[in-house]
FILO-739061 format. One record per atom (N, C-alpha, C, O): residue number from 1; residue in three letters; atom name; y negated, x negated, z negated. Coordinates in nm, 4 decimals. Layout:
pt i NUM&aa ALA&at CA&py Y&px X&pz Z .
...
end
This chain:
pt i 1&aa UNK&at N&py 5.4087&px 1.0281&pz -5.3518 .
pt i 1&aa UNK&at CA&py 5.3082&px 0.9504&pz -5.4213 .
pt i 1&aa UNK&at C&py 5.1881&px 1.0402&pz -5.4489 .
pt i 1&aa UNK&at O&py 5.1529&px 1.1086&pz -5.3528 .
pt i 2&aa UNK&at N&py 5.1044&px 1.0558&pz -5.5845 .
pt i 2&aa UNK&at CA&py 5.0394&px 1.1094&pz -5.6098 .
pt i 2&aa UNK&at C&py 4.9269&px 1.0641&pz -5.5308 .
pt i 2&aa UNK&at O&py 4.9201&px 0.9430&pz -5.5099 .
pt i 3&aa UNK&at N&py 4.8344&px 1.1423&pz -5.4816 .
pt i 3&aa UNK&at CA&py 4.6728&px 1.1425&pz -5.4351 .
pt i 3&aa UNK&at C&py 4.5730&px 1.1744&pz -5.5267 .
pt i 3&aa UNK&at O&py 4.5681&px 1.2907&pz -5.5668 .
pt i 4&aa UNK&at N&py 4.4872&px 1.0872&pz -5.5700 .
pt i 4&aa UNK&at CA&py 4.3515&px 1.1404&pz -5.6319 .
pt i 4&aa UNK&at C&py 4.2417&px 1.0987&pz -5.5441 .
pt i 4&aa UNK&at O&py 4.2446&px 1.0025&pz -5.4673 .
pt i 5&aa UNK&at N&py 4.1390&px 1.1848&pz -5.5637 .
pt i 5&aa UNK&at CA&py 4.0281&px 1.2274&pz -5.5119 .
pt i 5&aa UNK&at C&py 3.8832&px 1.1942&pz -5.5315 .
pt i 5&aa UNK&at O&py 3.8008&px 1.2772&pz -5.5700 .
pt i 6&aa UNK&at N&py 3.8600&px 1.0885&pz -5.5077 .
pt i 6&aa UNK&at CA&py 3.7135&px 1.0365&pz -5.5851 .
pt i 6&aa UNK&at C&py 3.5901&px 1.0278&pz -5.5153 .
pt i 6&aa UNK&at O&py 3.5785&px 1.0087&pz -5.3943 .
pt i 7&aa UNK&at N&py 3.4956&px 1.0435&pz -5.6006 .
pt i 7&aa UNK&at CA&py 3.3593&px 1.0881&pz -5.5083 .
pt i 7&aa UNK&at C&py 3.3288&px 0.9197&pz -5.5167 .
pt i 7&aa UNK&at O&py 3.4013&px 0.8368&pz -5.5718 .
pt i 8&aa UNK&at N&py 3.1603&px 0.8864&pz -5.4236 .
pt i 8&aa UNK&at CA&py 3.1691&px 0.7417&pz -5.4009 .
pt i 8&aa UNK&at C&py 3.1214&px 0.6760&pz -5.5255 .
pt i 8&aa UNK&at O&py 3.1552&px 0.5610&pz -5.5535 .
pt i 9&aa UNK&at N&py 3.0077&px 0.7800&pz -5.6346 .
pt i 9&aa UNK&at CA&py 2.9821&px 0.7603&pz -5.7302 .
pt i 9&aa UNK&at C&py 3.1349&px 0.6906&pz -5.8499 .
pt i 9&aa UNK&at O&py 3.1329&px 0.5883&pz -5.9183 .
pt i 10&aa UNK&at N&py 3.2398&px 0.7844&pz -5.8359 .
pt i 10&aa UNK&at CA&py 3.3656&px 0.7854&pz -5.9313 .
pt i 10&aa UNK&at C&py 3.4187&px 0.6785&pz -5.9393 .
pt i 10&aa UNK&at O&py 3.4257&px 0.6038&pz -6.0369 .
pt i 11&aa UNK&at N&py 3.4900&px 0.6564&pz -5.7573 .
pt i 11&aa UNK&at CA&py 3.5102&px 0.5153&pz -5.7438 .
pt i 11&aa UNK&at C&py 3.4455&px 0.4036&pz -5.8134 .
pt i 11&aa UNK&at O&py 3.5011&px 0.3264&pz -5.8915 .
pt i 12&aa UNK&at N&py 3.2928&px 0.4023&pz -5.7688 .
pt i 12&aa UNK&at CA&py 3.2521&px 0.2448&pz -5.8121 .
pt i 12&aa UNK&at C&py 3.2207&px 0.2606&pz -5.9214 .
pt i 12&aa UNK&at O&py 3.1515&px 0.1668&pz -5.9611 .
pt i 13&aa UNK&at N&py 3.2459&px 0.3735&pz -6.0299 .
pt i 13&aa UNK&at CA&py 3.2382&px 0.3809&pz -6.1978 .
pt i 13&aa UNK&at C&py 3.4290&px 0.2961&pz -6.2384 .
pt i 13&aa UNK&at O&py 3.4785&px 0.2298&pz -6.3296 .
pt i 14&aa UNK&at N&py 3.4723&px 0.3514&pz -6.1119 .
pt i 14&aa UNK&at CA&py 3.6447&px 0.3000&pz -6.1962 .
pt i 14&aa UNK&at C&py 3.6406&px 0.1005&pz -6.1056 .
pt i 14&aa UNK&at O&py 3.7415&px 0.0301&pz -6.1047 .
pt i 15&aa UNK&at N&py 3.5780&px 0.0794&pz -6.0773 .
pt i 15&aa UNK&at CA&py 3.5824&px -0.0682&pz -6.0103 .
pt i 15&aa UNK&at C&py 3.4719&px -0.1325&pz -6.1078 .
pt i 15&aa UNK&at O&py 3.4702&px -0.2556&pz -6.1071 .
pt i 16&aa UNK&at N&py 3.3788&px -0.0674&pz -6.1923 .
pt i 16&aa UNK&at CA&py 3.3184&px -0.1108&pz -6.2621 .
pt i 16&aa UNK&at C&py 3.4040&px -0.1478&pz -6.4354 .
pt i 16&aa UNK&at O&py 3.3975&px -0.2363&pz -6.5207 .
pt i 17&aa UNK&at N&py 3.4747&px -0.0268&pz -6.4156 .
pt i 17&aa UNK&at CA&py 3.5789&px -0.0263&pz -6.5298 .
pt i 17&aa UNK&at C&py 3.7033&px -0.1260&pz -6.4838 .
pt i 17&aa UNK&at O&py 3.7970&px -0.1408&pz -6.5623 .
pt i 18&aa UNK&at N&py 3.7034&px -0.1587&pz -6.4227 .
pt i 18&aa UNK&at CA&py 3.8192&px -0.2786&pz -6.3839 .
pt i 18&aa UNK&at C&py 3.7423&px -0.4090&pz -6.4078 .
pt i 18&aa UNK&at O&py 3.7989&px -0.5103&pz -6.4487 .
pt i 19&aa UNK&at N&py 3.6371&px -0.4040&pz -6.3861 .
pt i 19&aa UNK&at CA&py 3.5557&px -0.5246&pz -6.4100 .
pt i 19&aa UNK&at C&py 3.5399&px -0.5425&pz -6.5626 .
pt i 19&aa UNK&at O&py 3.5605&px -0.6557&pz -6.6063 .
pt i 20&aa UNK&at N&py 3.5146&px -0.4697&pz -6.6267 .
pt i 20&aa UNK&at CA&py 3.5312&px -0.4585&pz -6.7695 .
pt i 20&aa UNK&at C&py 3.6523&px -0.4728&pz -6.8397 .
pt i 20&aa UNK&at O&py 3.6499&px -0.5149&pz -6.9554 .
pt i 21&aa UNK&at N&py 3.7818&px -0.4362&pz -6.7719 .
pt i 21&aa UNK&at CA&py 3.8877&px -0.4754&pz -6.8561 .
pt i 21&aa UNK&at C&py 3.9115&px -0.6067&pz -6.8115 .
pt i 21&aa UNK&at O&py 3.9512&px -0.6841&pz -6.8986 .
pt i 22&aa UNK&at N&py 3.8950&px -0.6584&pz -6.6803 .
pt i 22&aa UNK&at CA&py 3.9293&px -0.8164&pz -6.6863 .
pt i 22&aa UNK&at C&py 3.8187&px -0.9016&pz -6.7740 .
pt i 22&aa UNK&at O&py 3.8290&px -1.0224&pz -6.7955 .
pt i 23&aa UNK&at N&py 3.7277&px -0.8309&pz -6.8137 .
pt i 23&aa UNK&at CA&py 3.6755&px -0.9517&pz -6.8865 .
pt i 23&aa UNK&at C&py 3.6909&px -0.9581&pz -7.0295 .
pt i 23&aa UNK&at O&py 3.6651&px -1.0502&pz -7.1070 .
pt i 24&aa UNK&at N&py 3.7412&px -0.8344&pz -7.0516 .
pt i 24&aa UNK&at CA&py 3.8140&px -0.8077&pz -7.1906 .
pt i 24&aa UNK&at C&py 3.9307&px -0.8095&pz -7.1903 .
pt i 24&aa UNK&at O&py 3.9574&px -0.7920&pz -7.3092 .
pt i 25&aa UNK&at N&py 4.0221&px -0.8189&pz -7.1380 .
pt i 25&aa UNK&at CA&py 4.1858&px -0.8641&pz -7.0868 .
pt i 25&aa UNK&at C&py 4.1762&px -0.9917&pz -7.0285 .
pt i 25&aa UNK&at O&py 4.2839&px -1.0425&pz -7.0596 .
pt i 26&aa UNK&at N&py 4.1293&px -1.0538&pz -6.9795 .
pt i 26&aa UNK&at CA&py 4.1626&px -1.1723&pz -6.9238 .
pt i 26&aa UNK&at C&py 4.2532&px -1.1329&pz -6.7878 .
pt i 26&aa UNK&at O&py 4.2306&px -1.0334&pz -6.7190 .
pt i 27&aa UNK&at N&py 4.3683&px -1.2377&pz -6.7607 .
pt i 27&aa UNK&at CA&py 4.4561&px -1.2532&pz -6.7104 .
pt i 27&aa UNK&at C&py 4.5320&px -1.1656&pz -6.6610 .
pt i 27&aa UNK&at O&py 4.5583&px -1.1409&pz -6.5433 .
pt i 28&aa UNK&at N&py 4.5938&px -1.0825&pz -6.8305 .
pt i 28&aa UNK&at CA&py 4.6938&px -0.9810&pz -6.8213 .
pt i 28&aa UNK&at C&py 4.6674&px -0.8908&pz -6.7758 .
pt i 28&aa UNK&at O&py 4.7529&px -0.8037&pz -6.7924 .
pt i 29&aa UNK&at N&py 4.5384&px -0.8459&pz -6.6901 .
pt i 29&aa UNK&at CA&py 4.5043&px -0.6932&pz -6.6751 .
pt i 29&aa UNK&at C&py 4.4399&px -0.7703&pz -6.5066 .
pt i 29&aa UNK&at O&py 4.4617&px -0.6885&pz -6.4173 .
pt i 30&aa UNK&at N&py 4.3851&px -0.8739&pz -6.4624 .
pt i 30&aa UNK&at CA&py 4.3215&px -0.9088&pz -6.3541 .
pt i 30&aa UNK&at C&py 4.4212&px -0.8650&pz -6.2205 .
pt i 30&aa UNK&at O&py 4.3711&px -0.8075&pz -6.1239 .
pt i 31&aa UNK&at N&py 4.5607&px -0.8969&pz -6.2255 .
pt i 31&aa UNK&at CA&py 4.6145&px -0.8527&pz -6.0765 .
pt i 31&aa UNK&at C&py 4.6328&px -0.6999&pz -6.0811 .
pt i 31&aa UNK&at O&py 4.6232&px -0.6476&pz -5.9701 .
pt i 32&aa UNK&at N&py 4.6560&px -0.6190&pz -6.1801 .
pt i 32&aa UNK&at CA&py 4.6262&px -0.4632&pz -6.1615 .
pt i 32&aa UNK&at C&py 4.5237&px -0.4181&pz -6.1367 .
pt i 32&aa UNK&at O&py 4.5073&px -0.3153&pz -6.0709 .
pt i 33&aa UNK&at N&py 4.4120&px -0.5065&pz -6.1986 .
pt i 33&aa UNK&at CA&py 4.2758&px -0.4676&pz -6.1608 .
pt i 33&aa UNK&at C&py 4.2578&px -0.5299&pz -6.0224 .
pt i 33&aa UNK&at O&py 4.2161&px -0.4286&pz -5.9662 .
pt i 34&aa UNK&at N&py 4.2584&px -0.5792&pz -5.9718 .
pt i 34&aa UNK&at CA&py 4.2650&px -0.6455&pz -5.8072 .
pt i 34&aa UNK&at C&py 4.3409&px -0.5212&pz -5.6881 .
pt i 34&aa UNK&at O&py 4.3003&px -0.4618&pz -5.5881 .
pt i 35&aa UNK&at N&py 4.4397&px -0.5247&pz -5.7481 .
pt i 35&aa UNK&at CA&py 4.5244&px -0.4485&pz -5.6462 .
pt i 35&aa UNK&at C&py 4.4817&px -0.3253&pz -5.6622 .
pt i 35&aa UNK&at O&py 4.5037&px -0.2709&pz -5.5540 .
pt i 36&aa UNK&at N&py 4.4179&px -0.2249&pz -5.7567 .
pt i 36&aa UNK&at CA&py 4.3803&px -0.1250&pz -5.7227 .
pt i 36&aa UNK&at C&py 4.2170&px -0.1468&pz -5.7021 .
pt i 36&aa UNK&at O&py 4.1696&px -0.0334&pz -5.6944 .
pt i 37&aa UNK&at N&py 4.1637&px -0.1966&pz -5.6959 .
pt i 37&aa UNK&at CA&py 4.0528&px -0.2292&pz -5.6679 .
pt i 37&aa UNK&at C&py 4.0356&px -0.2202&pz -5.5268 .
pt i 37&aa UNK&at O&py 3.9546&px -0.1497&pz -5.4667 .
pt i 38&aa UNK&at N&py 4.1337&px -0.3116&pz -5.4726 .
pt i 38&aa UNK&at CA&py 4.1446&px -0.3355&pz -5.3361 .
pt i 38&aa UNK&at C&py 4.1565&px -0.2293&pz -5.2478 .
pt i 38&aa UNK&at O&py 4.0960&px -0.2264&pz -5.1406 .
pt i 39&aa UNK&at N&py 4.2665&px -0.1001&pz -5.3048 .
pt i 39&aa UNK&at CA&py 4.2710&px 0.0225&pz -5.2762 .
pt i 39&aa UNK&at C&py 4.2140&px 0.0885&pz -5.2567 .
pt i 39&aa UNK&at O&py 4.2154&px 0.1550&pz -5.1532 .
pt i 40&aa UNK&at N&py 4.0781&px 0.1079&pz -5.4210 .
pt i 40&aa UNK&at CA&py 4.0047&px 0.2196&pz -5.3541 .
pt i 40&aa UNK&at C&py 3.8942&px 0.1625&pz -5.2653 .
pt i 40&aa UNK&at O&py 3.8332&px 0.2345&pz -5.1863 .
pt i 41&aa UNK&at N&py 3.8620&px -0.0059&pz -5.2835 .
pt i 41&aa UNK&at CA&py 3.7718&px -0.0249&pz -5.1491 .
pt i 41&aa UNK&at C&py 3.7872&px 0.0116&pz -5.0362 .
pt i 41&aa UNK&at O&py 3.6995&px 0.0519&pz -4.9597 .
pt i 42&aa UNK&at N&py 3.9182&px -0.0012&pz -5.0130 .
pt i 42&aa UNK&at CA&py 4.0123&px 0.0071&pz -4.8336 .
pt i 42&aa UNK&at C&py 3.9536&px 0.1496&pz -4.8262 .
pt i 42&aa UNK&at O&py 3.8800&px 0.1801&pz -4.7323 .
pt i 43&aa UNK&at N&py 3.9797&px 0.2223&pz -4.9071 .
pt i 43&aa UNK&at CA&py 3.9781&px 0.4523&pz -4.9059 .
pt i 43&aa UNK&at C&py 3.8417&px 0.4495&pz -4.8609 .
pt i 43&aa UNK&at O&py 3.8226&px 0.5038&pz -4.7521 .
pt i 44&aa UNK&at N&py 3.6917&px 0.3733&pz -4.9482 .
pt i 44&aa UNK&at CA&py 3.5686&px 0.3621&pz -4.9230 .
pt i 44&aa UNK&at C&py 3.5429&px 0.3011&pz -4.7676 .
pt i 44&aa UNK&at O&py 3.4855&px 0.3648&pz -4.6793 .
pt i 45&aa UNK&at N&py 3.5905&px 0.1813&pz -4.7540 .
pt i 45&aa UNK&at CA&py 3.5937&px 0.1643&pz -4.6281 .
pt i 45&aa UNK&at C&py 3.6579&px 0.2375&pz -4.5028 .
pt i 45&aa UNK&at O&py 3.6327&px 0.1846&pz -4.3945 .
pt i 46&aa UNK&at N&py 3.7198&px 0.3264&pz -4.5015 .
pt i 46&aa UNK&at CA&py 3.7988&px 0.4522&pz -4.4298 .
pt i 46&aa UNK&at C&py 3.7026&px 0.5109&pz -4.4258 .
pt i 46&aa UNK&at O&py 3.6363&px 0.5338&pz -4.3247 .
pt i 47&aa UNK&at N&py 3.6733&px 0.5543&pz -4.5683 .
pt i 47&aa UNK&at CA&py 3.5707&px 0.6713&pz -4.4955 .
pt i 47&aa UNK&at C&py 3.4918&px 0.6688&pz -4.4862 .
pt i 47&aa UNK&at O&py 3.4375&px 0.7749&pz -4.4555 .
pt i 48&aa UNK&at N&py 3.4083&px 0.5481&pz -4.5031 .
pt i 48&aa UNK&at CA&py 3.2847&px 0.5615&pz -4.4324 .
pt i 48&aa UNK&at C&py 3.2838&px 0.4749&pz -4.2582 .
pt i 48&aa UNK&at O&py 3.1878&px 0.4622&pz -4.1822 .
pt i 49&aa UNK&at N&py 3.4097&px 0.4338&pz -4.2417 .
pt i 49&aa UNK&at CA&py 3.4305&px 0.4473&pz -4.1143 .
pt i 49&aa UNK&at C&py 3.4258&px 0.5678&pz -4.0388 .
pt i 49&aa UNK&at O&py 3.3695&px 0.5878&pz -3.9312 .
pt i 50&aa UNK&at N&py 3.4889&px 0.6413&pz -4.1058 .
pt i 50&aa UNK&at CA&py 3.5184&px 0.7705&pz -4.0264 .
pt i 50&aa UNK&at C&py 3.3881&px 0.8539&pz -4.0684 .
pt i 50&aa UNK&at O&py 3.3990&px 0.9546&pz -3.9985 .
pt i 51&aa UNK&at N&py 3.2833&px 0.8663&pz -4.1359 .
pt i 51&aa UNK&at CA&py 3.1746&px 0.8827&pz -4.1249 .
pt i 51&aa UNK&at C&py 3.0698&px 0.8441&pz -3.9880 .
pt i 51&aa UNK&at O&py 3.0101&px 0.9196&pz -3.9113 .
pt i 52&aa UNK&at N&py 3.0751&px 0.7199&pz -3.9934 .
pt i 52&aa UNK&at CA&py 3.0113&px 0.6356&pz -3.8841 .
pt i 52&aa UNK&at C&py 3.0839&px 0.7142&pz -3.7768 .
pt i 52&aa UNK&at O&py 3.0115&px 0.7899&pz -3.7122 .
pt i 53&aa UNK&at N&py 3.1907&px 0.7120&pz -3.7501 .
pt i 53&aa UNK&at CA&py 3.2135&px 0.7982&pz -3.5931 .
pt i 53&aa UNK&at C&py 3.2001&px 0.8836&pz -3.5830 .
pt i 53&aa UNK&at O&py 3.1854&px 0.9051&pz -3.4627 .
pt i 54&aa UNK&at N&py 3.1902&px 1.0017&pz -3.6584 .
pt i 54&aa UNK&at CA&py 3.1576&px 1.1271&pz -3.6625 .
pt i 54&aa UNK&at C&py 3.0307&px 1.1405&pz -3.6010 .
pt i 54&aa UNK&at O&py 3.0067&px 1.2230&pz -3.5129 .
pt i 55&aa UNK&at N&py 2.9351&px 1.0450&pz -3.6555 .
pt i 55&aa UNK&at CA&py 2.7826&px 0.9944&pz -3.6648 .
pt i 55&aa UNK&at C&py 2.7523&px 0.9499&pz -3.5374 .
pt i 55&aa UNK&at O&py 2.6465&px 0.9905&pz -3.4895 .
pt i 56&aa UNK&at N&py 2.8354&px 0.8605&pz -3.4588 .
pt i 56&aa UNK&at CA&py 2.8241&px 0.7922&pz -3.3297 .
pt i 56&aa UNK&at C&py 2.8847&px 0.9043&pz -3.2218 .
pt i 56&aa UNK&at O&py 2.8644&px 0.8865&pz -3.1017 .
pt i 57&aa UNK&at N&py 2.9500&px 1.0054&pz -3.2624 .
pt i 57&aa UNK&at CA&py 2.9787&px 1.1150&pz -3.0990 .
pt i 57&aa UNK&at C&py 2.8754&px 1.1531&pz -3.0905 .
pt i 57&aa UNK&at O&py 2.8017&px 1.1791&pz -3.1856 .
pt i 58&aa UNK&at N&py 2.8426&px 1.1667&pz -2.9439 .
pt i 58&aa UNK&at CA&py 2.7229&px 1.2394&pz -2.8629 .
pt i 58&aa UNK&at C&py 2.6997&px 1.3645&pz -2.8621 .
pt i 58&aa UNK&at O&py 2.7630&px 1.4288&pz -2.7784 .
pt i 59&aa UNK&at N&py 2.6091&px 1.4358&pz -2.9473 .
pt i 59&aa UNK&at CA&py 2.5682&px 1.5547&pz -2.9247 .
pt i 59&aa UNK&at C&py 2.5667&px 1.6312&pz -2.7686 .
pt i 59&aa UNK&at O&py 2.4934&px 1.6167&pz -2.6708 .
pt i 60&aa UNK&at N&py 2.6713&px 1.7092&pz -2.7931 .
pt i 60&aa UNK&at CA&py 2.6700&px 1.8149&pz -2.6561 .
pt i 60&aa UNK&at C&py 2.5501&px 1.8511&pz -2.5421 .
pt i 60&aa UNK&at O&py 2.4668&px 1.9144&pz -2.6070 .
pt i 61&aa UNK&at N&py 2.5099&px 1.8420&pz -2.4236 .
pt i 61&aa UNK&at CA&py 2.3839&px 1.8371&pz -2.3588 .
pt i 61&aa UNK&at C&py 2.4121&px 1.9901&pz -2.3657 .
pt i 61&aa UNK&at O&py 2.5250&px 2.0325&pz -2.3408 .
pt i 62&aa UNK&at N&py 2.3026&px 2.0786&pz -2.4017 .
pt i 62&aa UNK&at CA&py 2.2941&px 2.2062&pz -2.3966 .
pt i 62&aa UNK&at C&py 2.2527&px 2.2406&pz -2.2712 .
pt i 62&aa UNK&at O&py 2.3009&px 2.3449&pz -2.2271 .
pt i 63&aa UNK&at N&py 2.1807&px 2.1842&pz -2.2062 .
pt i 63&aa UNK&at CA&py 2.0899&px 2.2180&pz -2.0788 .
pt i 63&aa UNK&at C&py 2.2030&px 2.1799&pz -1.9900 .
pt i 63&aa UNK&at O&py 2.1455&px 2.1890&pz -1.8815 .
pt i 64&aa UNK&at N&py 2.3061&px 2.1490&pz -1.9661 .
pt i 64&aa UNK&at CA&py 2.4305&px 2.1078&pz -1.9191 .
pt i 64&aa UNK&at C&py 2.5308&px 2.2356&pz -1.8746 .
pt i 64&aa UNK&at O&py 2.6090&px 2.2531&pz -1.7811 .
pt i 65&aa UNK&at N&py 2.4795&px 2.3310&pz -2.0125 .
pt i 65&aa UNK&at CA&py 2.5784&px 2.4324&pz -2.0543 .
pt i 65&aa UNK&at C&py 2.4926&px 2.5443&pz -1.9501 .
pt i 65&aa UNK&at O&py 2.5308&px 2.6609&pz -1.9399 .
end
């Protein structure tokens, strides 16, 4: 399966463009636009999970060392 690579800006330009074809498609374009929608939210939500933990480990006590 192919992987593409989107910055957070890219993403919410192509979820903005999904929003635009369902309202200019209607119907016929709304569950493709959903289901990948849903996708790259889940990828956004990943990583800025995995941001946040990166963010939440405890800096090393140097005076320790």
């Amino acid at each position: 399966m192919p992987a593409i690579t989107l910055t957070d800006q890219e993403a919410q330009a192509a979820i903005q463009l999904f929003d635009l074809a369902v309202k200019s498609g209607g119907l016929q374009v709304a569950k493709a636009a959903v289901v990948l929608t849903d996708k790259i939210a889940d990828a956004i939500n990943r990583s800025q999970a995995g941001k946040a933990a990166e963010d939440s480990e405890p800096e090393p006590d140097i005076a320790a060392i």
